[in-house]
PLY file of the C-alpha trace (Angstrom):
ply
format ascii 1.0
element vertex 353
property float x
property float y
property float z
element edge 352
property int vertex1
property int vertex2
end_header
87.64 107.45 79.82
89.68 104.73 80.17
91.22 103.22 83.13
93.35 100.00 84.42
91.22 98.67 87.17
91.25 95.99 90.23
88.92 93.90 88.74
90.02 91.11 91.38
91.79 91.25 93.95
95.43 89.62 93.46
94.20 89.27 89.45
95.87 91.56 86.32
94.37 94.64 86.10
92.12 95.31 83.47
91.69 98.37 80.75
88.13 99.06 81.09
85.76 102.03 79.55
83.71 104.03 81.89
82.08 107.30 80.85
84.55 110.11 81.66
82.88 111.88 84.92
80.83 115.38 84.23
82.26 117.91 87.15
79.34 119.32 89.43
79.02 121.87 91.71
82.94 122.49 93.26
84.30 119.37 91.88
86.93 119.15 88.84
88.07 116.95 86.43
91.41 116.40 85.61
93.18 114.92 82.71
95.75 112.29 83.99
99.29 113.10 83.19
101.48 111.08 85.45
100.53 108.54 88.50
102.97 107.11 90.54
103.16 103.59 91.73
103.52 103.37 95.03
103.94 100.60 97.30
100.64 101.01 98.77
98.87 100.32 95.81
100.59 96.34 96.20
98.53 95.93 99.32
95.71 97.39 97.82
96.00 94.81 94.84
96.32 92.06 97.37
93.37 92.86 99.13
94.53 93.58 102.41
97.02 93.87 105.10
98.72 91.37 107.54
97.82 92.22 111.20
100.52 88.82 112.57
98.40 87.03 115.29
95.27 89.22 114.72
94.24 87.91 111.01
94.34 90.25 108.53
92.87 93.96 107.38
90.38 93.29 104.05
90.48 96.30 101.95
86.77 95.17 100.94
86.12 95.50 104.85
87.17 98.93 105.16
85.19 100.67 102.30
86.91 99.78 99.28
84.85 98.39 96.10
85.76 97.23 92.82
86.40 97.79 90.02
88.41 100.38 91.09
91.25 102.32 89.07
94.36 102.94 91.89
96.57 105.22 92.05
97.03 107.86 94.20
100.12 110.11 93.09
98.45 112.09 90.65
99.26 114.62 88.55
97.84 115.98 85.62
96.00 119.12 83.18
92.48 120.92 84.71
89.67 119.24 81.74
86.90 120.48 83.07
85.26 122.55 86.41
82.21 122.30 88.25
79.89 125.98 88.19
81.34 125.84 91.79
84.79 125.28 91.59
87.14 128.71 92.36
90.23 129.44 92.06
91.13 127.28 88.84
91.41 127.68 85.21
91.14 124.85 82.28
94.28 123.64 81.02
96.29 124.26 83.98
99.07 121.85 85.13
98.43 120.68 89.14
99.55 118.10 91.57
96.38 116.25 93.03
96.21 115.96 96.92
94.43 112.63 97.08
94.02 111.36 101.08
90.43 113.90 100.75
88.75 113.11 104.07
84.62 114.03 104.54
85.10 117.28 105.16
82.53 117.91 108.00
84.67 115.84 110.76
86.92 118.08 113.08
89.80 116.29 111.47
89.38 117.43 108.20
88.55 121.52 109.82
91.81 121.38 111.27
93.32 120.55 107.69
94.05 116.95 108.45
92.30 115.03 106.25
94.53 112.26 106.05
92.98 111.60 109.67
89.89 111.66 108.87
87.85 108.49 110.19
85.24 108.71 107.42
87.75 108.93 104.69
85.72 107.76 102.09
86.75 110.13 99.79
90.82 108.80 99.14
91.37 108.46 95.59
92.60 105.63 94.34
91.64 103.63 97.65
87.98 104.50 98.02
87.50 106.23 94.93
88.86 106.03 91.49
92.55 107.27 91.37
95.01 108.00 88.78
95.49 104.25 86.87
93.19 106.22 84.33
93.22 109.15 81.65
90.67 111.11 84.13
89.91 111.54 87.95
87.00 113.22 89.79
88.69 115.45 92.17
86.00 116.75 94.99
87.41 120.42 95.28
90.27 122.78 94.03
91.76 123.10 97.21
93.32 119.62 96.79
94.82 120.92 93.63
98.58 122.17 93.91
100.39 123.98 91.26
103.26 122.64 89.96
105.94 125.53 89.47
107.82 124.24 87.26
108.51 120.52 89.13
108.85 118.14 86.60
105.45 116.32 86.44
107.17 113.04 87.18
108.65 114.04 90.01
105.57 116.16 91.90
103.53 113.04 91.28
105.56 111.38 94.13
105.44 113.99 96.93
101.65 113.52 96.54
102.36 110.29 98.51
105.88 109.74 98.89
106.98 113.43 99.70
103.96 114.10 102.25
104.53 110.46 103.93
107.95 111.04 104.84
107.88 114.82 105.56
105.07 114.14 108.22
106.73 111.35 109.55
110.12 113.49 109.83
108.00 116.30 111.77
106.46 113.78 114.32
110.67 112.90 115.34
110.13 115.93 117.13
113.12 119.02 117.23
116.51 116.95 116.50
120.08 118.54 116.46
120.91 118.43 112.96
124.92 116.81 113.87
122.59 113.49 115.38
121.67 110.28 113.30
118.84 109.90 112.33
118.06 106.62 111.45
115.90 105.09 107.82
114.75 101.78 107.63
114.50 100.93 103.98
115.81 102.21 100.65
113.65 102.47 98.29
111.19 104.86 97.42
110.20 106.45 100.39
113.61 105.84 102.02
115.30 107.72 99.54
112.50 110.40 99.71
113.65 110.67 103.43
116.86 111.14 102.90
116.20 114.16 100.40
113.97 115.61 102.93
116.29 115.18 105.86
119.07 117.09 103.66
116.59 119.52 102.59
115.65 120.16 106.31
119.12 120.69 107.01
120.20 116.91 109.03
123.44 116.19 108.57
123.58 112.46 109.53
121.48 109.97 107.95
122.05 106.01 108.51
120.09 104.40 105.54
119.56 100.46 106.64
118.18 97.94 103.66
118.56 94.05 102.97
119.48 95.20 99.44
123.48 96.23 99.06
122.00 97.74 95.89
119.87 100.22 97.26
122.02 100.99 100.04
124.35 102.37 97.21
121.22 104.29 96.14
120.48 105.11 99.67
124.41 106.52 99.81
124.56 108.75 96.26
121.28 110.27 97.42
123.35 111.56 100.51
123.08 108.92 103.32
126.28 109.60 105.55
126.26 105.87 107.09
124.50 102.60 105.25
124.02 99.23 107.36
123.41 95.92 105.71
120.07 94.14 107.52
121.78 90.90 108.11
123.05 89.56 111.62
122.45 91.23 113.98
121.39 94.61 112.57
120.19 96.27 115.61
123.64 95.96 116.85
125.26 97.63 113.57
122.25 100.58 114.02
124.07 101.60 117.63
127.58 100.77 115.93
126.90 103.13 113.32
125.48 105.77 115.11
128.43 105.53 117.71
125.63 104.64 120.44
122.14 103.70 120.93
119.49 105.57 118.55
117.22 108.47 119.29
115.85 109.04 115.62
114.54 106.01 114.13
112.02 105.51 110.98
110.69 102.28 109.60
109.89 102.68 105.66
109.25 99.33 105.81
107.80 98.49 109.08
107.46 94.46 109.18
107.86 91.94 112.18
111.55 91.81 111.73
112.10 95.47 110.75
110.15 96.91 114.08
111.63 94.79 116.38
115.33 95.48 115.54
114.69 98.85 115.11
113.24 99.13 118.66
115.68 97.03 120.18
118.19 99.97 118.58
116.77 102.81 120.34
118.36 104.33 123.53
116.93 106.50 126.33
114.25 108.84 125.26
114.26 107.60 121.93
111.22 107.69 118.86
110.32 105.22 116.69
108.74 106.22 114.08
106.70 103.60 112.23
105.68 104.44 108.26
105.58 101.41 106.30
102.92 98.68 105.92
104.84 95.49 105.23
102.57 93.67 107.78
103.73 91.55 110.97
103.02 92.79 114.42
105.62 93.71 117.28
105.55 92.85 120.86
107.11 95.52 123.05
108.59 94.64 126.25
106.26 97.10 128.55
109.00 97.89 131.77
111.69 99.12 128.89
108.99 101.77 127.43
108.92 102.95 130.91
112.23 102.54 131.96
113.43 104.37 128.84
110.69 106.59 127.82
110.51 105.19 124.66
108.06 106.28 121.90
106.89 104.04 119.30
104.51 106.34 116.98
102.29 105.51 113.26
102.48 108.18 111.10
99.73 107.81 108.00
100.72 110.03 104.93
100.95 113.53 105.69
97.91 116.88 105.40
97.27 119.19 102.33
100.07 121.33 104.79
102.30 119.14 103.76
101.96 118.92 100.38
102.03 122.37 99.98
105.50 122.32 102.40
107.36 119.78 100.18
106.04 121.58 96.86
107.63 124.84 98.44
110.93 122.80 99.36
111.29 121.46 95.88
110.43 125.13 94.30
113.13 126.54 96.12
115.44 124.07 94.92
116.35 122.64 98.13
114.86 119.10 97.37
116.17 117.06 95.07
114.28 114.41 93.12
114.39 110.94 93.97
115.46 108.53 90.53
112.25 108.75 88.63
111.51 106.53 85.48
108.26 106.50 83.34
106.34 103.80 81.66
103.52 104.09 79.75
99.89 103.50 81.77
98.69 100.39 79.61
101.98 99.15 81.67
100.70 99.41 85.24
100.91 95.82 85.32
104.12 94.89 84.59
105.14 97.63 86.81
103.24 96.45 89.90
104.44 92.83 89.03
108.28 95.04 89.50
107.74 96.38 92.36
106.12 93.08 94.40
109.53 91.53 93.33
111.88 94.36 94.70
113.07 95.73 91.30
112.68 99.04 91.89
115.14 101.94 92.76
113.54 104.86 93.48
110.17 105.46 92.14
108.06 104.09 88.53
105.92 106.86 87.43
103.47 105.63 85.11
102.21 108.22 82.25
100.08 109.04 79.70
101.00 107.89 76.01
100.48 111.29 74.78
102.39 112.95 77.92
0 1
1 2
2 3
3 4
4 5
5 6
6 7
7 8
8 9
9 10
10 11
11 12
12 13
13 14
14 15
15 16
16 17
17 18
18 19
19 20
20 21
21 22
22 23
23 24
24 25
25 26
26 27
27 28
28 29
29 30
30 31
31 32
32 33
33 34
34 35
35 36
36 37
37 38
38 39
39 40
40 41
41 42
42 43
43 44
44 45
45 46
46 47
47 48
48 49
49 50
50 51
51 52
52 53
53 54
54 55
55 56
56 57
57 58
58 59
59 60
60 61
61 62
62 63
63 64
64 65
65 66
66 67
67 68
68 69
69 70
70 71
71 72
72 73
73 74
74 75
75 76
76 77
77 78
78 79
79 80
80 81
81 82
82 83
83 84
84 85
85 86
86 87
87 88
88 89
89 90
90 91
91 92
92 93
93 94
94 95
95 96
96 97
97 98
98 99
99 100
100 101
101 102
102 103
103 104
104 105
105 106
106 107
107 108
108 109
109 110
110 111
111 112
112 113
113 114
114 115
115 116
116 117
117 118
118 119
119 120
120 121
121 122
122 123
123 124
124 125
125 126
126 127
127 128
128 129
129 130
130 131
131 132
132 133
133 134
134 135
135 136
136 137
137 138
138 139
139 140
140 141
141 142
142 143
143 144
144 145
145 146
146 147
147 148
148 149
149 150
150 151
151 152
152 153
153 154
154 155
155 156
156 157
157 158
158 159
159 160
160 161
161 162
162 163
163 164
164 165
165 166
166 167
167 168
168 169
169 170
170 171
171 172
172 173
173 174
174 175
175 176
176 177
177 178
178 179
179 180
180 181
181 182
182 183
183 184
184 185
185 186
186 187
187 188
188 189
189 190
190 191
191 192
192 193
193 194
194 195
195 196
196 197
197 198
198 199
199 200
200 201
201 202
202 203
203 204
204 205
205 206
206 207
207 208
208 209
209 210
210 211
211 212
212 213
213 214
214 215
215 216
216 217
217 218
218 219
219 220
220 221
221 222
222 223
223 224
224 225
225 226
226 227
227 228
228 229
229 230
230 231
231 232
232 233
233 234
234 235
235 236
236 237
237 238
238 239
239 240
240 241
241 242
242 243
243 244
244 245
245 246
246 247
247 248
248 249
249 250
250 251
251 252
252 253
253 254
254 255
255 256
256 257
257 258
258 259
259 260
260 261
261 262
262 263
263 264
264 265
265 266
266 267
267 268
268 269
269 270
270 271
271 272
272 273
273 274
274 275
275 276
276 277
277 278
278 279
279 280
280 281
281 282
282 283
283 284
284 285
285 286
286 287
287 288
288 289
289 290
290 291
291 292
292 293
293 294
294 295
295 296
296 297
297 298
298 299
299 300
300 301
301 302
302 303
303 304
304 305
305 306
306 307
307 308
308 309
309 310
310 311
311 312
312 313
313 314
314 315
315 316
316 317
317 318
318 319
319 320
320 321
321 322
322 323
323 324
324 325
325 326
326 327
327 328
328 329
329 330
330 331
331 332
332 333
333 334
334 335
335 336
336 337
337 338
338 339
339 340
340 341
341 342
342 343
343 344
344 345
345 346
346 347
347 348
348 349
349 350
350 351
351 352
């Protein structure tokens, strides 16, 4: 097999040969069709995360080893099975469910392995993901049929879809006429704003330093867009006619999370999704006085997956703008995406797909 690999962190990848995997006992081998590239996989790349005033997060500290092939929005054809593996057939088409906890916690027997504090497992993170024409998948229960979703496009709800479906739920029961507030516009914000449409919210106010992809953010169905310069947390409450209840930060950075906060009015939820880095210092009487909630939401369960696969089946979710590059291009694309030049989603694929 062949695979583009974090040889060093912050360094090109590199095409290197390994010997394609040999499925045992449940575990299955796919054949890698599509991988998206999300912006996860930048911090991965880097090496780490920025904590503000507490240092920073190594990757290398939490598990991760290299060389290692990333990429965690997989999709692709059933190669091979272990003697174990049920319920699958060679040459079928799935959708790989890659945050794949340990299994034995009581996280991951409540179906939540994207909780799972022994996560070792995650491919692309902790194992080898989907920068590669094969992946070592543990079990066939993380497998997810496509239906007849372009490939291109189920790749993303892998990561994407799941992220911002699970971080929807966690907003708790909202009346569908009330805004609900995005913080960024690109991927995953335009994700949301499918979902939130597809979950039947009729007021979406999409917020982005980028007047570009706040006219993404509005042709994908955002009903309000606010420009993230000035003071933004005072256009958030303009544009939702009063203080917000519903917020979500895609982007979740030092200057994102504090004017998002400083938007929310009595009893409202923060959400907070994305791992730009920073830190935020909350003013402790306010939580109190306004029974605030400022919540993390990590990717979303196998529940999930299967949710936003249903969604999209039924024809109720529409796809985010997709485009495709070949994998030998994963660096160029990466190199793209660290720069803010892309809209929507690059979904890398096989030459042969």
């Amino acid at each position: 097999m062949r695979a583009w690999a974090v040889v060093e962190t912050g360094q090109p990848l590199q095409a290197l040969d390994w010997p394609t995997p040999e499925p045992k006992g449940t575990e299955v081998l796919i054949e890698v069709t599509h991988c998206g590239v999300c912006h996860s996989d930048l911090h991965i790349w880097e090496g780490g995360y920025d904590l503000g005033s507490r240092g920073r997060l190594s990757m290398q500290d939490r598990g991760m080893s290299l060389p290692l092939a990333m990429g965690h929005e997989i999709v692709g054809r059933v190669a091979a099975m272990g003697p174990d593996a049920k319920g699958v057939a060679a040459g079928e088409m799935k959708v790989v469910f890659p945050w794949i906890g340990c299994g034995k916690c009581e996280r991951c027997a409540a179906g939540e392995d994207n909780m799972c504090p022994n996560a070792a497992r995650t491919l692309g993170i902790y194992r080898h993901g989907g920068y590669a024409t094969h992946v070592l998948v543990p079990d066939a229960q993380y497998l997810v049929p496509l239906d007849g979703i372009r490939p291109e496009v189920a790749a993303t709800y892998a990561c994407s879809g799941i992220t911002v479906h699970s971080a929807i739920k966690k907003l708790g029961k909202i009346p569908p006429d009330r805004p609900v507030v995005l913080v960024g516009a690109g991927g995953l914000g335009l994700n949301a704003i499918h979902m939130l449409k597809a979950l039947g919210h009729k007021r979406i106010v999409s917020v982005d330093l980028s007047a570009e992809k706040l006219e993404a953010a509005k042709a994908a169905g955002a009903t309000d867009t606010v420009l993230a310069q000035g003071d933004a947390t005072a256009a958030i409450v303009a544009a939702c006619g009063g203080p917000a209840l519903a917020v979500i930060d895609l982007v979740n950075g030092s200057a994102t999370a504090r004017f998002a906060f400083d938007a929310l009015g009595k009893g409202g939820v923060l959400v907070q999704v994305g791992l730009f880095g920073g830190e935020l210092t909350l003013p402790l009487p306010l939580m109190a006085i306004r029974a605030l909630t400022v919540q993390g939401s990590y990717v979303g369960s196998l529940a999930d997956l299967r949710s936003v696969m249903a969604l999209a089946k039924e024809g109720k979710l529409a796809a985010l703008p997709v485009t495709t590059e070949p994998m030998p291009e994963a660096n160029a694309v990466l190199q793209r995406l660290r720069d803010g030049k892309v809209t929507g989603r690059v979904v890398l694929r096989a030459e042969a797909a």
